[in-house]
C-alpha positions in Angstrom: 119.7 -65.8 113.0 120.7 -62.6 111.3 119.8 -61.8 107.6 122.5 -62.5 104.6 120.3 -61.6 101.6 117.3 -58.9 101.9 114.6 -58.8 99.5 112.7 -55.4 98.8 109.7 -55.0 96.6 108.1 -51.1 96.2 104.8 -52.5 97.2 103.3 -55.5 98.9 101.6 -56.0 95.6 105.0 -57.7 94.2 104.8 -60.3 96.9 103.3 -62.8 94.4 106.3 -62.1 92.1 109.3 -61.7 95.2 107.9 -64.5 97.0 110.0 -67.0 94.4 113.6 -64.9 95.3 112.2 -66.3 99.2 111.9 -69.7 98.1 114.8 -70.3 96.7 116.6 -69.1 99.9 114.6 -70.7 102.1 115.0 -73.7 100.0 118.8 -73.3 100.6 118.3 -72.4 103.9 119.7 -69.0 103.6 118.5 -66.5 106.5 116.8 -63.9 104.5 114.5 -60.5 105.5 111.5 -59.2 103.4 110.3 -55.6 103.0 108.2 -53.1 101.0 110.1 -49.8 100.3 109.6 -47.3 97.7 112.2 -45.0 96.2 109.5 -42.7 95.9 107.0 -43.0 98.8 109.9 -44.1 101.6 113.2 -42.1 100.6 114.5 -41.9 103.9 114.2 -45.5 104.8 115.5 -46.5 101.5 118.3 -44.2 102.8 118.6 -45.7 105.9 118.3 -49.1 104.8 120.7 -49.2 101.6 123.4 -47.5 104.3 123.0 -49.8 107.0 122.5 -53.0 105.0 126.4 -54.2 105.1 126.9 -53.4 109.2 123.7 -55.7 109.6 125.4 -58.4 107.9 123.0 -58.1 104.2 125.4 -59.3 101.4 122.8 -59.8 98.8 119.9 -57.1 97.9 117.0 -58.3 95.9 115.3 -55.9 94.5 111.6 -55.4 92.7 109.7 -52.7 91.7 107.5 -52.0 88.7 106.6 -48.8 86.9 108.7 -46.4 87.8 111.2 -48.9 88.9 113.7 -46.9 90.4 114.5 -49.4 93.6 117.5 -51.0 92.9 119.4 -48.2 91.3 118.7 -46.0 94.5 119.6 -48.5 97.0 122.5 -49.4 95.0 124.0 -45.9 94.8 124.0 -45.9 98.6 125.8 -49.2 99.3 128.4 -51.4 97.9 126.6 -54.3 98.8 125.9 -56.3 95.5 121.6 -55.4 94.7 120.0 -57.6 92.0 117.1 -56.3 90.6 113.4 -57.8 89.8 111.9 -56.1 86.7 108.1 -56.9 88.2 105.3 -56.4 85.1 103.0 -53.6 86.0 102.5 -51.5 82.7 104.0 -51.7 79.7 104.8 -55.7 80.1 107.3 -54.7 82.2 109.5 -52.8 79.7 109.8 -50.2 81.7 110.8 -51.5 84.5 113.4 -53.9 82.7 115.0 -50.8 80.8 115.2 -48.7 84.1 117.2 -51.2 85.7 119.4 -51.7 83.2 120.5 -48.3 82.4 122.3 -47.8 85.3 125.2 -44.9 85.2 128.7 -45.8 84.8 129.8 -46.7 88.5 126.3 -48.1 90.0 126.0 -51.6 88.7 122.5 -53.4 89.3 122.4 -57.1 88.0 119.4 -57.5 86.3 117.1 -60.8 86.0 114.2 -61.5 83.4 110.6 -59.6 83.6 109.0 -61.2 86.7 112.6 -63.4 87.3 112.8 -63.6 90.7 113.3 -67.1 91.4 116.7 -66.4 89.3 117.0 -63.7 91.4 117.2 -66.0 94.1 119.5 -68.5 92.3 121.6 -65.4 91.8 122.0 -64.6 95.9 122.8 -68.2 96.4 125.9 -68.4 93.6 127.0 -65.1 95.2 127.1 -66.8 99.0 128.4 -69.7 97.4 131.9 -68.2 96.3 132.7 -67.7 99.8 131.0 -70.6 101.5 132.0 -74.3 99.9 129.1 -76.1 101.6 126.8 -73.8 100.1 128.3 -74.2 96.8 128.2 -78.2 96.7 124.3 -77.3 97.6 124.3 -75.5 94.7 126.5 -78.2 92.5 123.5 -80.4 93.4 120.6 -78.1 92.9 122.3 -77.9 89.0 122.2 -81.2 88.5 118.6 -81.8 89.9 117.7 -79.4 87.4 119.8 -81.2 84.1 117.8 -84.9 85.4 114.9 -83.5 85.2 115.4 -82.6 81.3 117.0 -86.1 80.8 113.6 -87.5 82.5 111.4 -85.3 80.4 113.2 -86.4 77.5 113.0 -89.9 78.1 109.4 -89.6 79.0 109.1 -87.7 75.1 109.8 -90.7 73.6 106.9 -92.3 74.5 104.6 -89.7 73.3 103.4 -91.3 69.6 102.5 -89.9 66.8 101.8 -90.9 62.9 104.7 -88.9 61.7 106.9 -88.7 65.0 110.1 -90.3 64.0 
């Protein structure tokens, strides 16, 4: 089983924050790799990575840093394999890392989920897959309409709540 989407955090301290991208794959039963890399403290594997990614069969890259949150732009301007990037809230609440990632120059695209968003991050890898692979995208047809029953249920279940000036 070879890898299709590759998540990369700067530091095993993101784990807590990446681990949702590797749920949702693993959830969908996408083949997926995980590793720390750092812009800063690993350039040459960040090299080596970002340029082999594509012949080792990566078609998503998920990545997170915080801080100085440099990840995804770097590993984007070395491959033209799509990288989504993980704002992950170290300092600032994360502003830093949000607006880093999504000031990217003209010609290096990075798409960018919410502070912390990696489980949309991982939702995002799937929908990519899924415009080349149908049975994928009927699992993902069905995951969206897990997710609109269970406001329907939560709404039904509002309705019992009472109170003396709930209408």
């Amino acid at each position: 089983m070879n890898p299709r989407v590759s998540i990369i955090m700067g530091s095993t301290s993101d784990l807590p924050v990446m681990k949702e991208a590797a749920e949702i794959l693993n959830d969908f039963r996408i083949p997926f790799e995980i590793n720390a890399l750092s812009a800063h403290r690993t350039p040459d594997e960040v090299e080596a990575f970002s340029k082999s990614a594509y012949d080792r069969g990566i078609r998503v890259v998920i990545a997170g840093a915080g801080m100085a949150a440099h990840l995804a732009g770097v590993i984007a301007s070395m491959t033209a394999v799509p990288v989504i990037a993980v704002p992950i809230k170290a300092s600032l609440d994360g502003l830093d890392s949000l607006l880093a990632m999504v000031q990217m120059p003209p010609g290096i695209p990075v798409a960018t989920v919410a502070i912390n968003g990696a489980r949309n991050a991982g939702i995002l890898a799937v929908q990519m897959l899924a415009t080349s692979d149908e049975e994928l995208y009927n699992k993902l047809l069905a995951f969206k309409q897990e997710l609109k029953s269970k406001i329907v249920k939560a709404n039904e279940e509002l309705k019992s709540i009472n109170y003396d000036f709930k209408v």
